[in-house]
KEZADO-765685 format. One record per residue (C-alpha): y, z, x. Coordinates in pm, whole numbers, plus 50000, padded with zeros to 5 digits. Layout:
N
YZX ...
! end
This chain:
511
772501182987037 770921202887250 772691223287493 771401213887824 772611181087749 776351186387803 775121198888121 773231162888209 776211146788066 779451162788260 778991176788574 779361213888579 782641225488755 782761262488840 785901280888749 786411292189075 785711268789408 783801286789702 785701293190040 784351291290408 783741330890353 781941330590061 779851298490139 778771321190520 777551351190283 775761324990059 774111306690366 773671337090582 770181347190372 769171318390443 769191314990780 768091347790812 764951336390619 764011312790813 764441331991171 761601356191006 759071328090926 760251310991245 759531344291441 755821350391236 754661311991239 755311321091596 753521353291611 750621338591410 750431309491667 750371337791958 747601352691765 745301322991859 745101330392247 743591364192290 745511389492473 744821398392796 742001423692892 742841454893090 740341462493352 737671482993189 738771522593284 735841540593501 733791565593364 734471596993558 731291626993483 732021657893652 728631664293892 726751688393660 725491722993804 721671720193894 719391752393870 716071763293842 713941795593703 711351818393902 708711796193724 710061763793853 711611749193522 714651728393607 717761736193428 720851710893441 723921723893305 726751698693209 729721711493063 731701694992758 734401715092611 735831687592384 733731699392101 732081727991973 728241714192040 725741721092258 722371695592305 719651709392479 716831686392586 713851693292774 711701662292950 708071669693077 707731644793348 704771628993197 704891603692911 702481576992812 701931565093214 699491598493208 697251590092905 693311591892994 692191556893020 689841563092700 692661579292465 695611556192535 698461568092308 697381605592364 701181617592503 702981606692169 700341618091959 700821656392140 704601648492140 704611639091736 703301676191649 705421694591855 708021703691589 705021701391317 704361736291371 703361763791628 702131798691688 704701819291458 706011791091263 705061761890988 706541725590982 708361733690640 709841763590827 711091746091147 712131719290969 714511744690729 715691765591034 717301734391192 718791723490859 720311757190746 722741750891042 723191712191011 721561705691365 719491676991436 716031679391611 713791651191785 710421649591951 708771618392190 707061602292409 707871573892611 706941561592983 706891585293230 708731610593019 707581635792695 711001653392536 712561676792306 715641676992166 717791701391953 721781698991874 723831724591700 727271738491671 727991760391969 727681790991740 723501788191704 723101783592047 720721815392049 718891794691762 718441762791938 716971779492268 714771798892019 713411767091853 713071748492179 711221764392344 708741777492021 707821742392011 707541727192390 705701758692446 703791772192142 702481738091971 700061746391751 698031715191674 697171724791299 693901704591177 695801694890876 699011684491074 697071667491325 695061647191018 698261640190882 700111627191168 696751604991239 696521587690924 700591578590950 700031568191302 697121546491180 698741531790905 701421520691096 699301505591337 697601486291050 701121476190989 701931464391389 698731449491446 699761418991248 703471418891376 703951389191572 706811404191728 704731435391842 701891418691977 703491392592180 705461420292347 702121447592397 699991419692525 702881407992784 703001441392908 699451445192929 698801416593116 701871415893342 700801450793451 697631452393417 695761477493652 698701504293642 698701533193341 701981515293183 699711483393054 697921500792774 700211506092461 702541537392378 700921544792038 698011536692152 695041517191936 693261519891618 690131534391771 691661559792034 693701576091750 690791580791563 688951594491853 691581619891975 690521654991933 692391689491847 691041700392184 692031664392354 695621673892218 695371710092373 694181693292705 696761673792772 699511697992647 697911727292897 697831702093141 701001686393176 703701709792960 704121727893279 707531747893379 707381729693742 706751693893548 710071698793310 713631699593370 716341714093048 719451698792999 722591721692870 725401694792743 728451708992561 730291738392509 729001762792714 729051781993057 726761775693328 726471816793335 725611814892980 723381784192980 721081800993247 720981838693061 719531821392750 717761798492942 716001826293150 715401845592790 713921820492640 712061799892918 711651823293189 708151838693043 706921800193036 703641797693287 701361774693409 698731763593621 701001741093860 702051709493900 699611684193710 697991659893922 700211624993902 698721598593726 697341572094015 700121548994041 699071511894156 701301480994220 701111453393963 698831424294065 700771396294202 699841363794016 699081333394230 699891311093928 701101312693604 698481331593312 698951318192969 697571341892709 697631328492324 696751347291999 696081322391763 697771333791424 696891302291156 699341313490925 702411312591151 704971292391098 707041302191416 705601314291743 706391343291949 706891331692329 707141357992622 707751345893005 708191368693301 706951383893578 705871419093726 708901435893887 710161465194076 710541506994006 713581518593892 714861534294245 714261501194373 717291484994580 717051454794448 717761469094094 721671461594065 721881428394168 718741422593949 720531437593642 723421408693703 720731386293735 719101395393412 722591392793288 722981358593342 719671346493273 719451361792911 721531393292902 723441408992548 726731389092615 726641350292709 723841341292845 721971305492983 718931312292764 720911313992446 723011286292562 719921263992679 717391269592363 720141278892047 723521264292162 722391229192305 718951225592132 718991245991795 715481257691890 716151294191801 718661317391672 718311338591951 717081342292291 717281368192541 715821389392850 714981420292942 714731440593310 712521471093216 711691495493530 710001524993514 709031557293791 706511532293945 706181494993858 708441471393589 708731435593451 711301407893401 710441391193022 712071361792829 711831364192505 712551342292199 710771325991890 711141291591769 709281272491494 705821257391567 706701218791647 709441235491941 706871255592098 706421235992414 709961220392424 711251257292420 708841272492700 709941237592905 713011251292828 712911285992932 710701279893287 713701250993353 716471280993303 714271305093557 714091280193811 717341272893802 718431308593849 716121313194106 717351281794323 721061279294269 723921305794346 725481318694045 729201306594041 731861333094000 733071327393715 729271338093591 729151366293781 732531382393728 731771379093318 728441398693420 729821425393636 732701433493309 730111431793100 728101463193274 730991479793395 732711479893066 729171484992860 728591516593108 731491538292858 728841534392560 726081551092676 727901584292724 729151590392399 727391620192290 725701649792474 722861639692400 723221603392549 724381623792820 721961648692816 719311615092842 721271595193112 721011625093360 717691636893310 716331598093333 718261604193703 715711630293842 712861615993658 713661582793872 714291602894193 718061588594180 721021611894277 723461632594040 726571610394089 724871576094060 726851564893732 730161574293913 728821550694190 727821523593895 730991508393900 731651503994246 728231491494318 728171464994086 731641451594191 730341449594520 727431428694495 727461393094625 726311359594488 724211355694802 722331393794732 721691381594382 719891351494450 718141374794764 716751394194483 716331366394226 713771348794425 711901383194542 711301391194183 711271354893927 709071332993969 708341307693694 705421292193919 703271322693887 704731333393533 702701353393250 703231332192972 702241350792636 702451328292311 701841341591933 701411317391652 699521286591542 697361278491819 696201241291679 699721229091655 700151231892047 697311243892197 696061208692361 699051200092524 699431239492723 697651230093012 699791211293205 701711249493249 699081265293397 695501287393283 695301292892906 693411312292692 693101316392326 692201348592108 691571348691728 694481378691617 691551394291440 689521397091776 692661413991961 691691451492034 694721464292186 693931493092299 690751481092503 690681468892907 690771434792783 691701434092528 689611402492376 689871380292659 686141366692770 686441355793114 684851322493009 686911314792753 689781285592821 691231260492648 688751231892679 685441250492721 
! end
């Protein structure tokens, strides 16, 4: 037999019978046990509600020290002791906005082949002087704005003035650098030209404003790349690299004293002819009713759709409570246009808006794709959400989640020198004062629900809205009138680059 079955057959009887003592130490684990899973089922339960959120802390930047050389170059000194770097950046106050009319994309091109080589030294050896002492170095163009930009360890600071101002100063414009930054400039262009993405945005911009120098594109075209000159290059350097038309940036570890002694070393033997002319600045034209502008892509699948209007310069006023606006409507965090075209109607994965401004004009763009069969459904969609903003207060539960959300963004942009370096020159080039981001905070908590709609209905207006659409034109085109003017363009008759960039005044929908 075997023997677990005496145990089934007589009860086991322990030698020894427990006592109140022992049976407390035997159930005392026990209940010990079960107080810790009582105390984390608890915990875990806790975990569901999120904490709550502090306040978002203010970002405090000391006022940097502003001064300026015999030749009239700028020099803005911030000092950050925290670590041992030092950024130095140097803007030209002309970007793309002062491009001839007949060689649009002219200020990157010059801005590409700055660090490609100048008087006393080759690409190859630039490019090996900033990487001997792990530094980083950038060149660009954007609107309103041309830059340079050099980082190192606070020891090569000698280096990094040296370097600097070798290339803002002494570009050399090689024929085989210059060939060689065309054909990559081209090719990528080839590339862009059949981006959906790309072309919806270009065209929007070129249409919404159209007869001021931000309409054309950055890069400029095909054709104007081609036709840009060594001497067109040396043109518009002479012209507009000018010691009055820059301002340096010192960010990091270093002395205003010593900031100025290498900047006066190194810059102060910088001349020029003056201050260039400024580009001729006009107004967008304000549309009477809405503009719908369609390149008709057969093989498309989804199509691009762009809404928006013209809107205001960056020293503008208006531009905070339109920020909280812009929020609401289709900003990075919650938003009505996500909630309106993905959340309730699964027309999209995404949608959004964006406020750009610039020195002297701006726009206010929806953006989002959906596939062909929701094209019309989604820009119903879209002109419903704009109208809505436009004739209803926001509540404040809305604009308390918007005001966080820029206050507590506002930390992120001033994480490196040269973020800061960015931030503070973008503040002179838009003729806004020193302390303006320690004033950010306070602004934008003070803004009302009636000063936001006060803007709101300055600025959006779906009746007279550019409406720019990039896909399968035969899928929807028919049924587009009913939003207003349309016309259609063939992708392979879109010249970007041109004045009109393919549009024939007679040509509609319907003709």
């Amino acid at each position: 037999m075997h023997l677990w079955s005496r145990f089934w057959r007589k009860p086991f009887r322990p030698a020894i019978q427990p006592t109140a003592s022992f049976l407390r130490c035997a159930v005392m684990p026990f209940v010990i046990l079960a107080a810790i899973l009582l105390s984390l089922s608890s915990s875990a339960f806790s975990r569901d509600l999120p904490p709550t959120a502090p306040p978002p802390k203010p970002v405090v930047l000391p006022l940097p020290a502003l001064r300026a050389l015999a030749n009239g170059l700028q020099v803005v000194i911030f000092e950050r002791h925290t670590l041992p770097l030092v950024t130095l950046r140097l803007v030209v106050k002309s970007g793309a906005e002062a491009d001839p009319p007949d060689l649009p994309g002219e200020a990157q091109f010059v801005a590409s082949l700055l660090d490609e080589g100048t008087a006393t030294r080759s690409s190859p050896q630039i490019a090996a002087a900033i990487d001997d002492v792990g530094g980083l170095m950038d060149t660009g163009a954007d609107w309103d704005q041309s830059y340079g930009t050099v980082t190192v360890l606070t020891h090569h600071l000698n280096l990094a003035f040296d370097l600097l101002s070798d290339i803002i100063i002494h570009p050399a414009f090689r024929p085989d650098d210059v060939e060689r930054i065309r054909k990559q400039t081209i090719s990528a262009l080839k590339i862009l030209k059949n981006d959906p993405s790309y072309l919806a945005d270009t065209i929007f911009n070129k249409v919404t404003l159209a007869g001021t120098p931000y309409s054309h594109p950055q890069d400029g075209g095909i054709d104007a790349v081609r036709r840009i000159s060594v001497t067109d290059l040396h043109r518009f350097h002479d012209r507009t690299y000018q010691p009055s038309n820059s301002i340096l940036a010192v960010v990091g570890d270093v002395s205003p004293s010593q900031a100025m002694k290498l900047a006066g070393k190194y810059f102060g033997s910088w001349q020029g002819s003056g201050v260039p002319p400024p580009a001729v600045l006009h107004p967008p034209r304000v549309q009477s009713r809405r503009q719908i502008v369609v390149i008709d892509k057969p093989d498309a699948v989804q199509t691009e759709i762009r809404i928006g209007n013209a809107a205001i310069a960056r020293d503008n006023p208006d531009y905070l409570a339109l920020n909280i606006a812009n929020q609401i409507l289709g900003g990075p965090a919650n938003n009505r246009l996500f909630d309106a075209l993905r959340s309730r109607h699964g027309l999209a994965y995404g949608a959004s808006s964006d406020l750009t401004c610039y020195v002297a004009a701006g726009k206010w763009e929806a953006k989002t794709s959906t596939r062909t069969s929701g094209t019309l459904q989604s820009i119903q969609l879209i002109l419903d959400q704009m109208k809505r903003l436009r004739k209803h207060a926001i509540n404040d539960f809305e604009l308390e989640s918007a005001q966080s959300y820029l206050v507590g963004h506002m930390a992120l942009q001033f994480e490196t020198s040269d973020d800061v370096a960015s931030h503070e020159l973008t503040l002179l080039i838009d003729h806004l004062p020193l302390d303006y981001w320690n004033q950010f905070p306070g602004n934008i908590n003070a803004l009302t629900p009636q000063e936001i709609a006060g803007a709101t209905r300055r600025y959006l207006d779906p009746r007279a809205a550019v409406i720019v659409l990039v896909g399968n034109a035969v899928s929807f085109k028919h049924n587009l009138n009913k939003f207003g003017d349309v016309h259609v363009i063939p992708i392979d008759r879109v010249s970007l680059a041109s004045t009109y960039f393919g549009i024939p005044d007679s040509e509609s929908v319907g003709r």
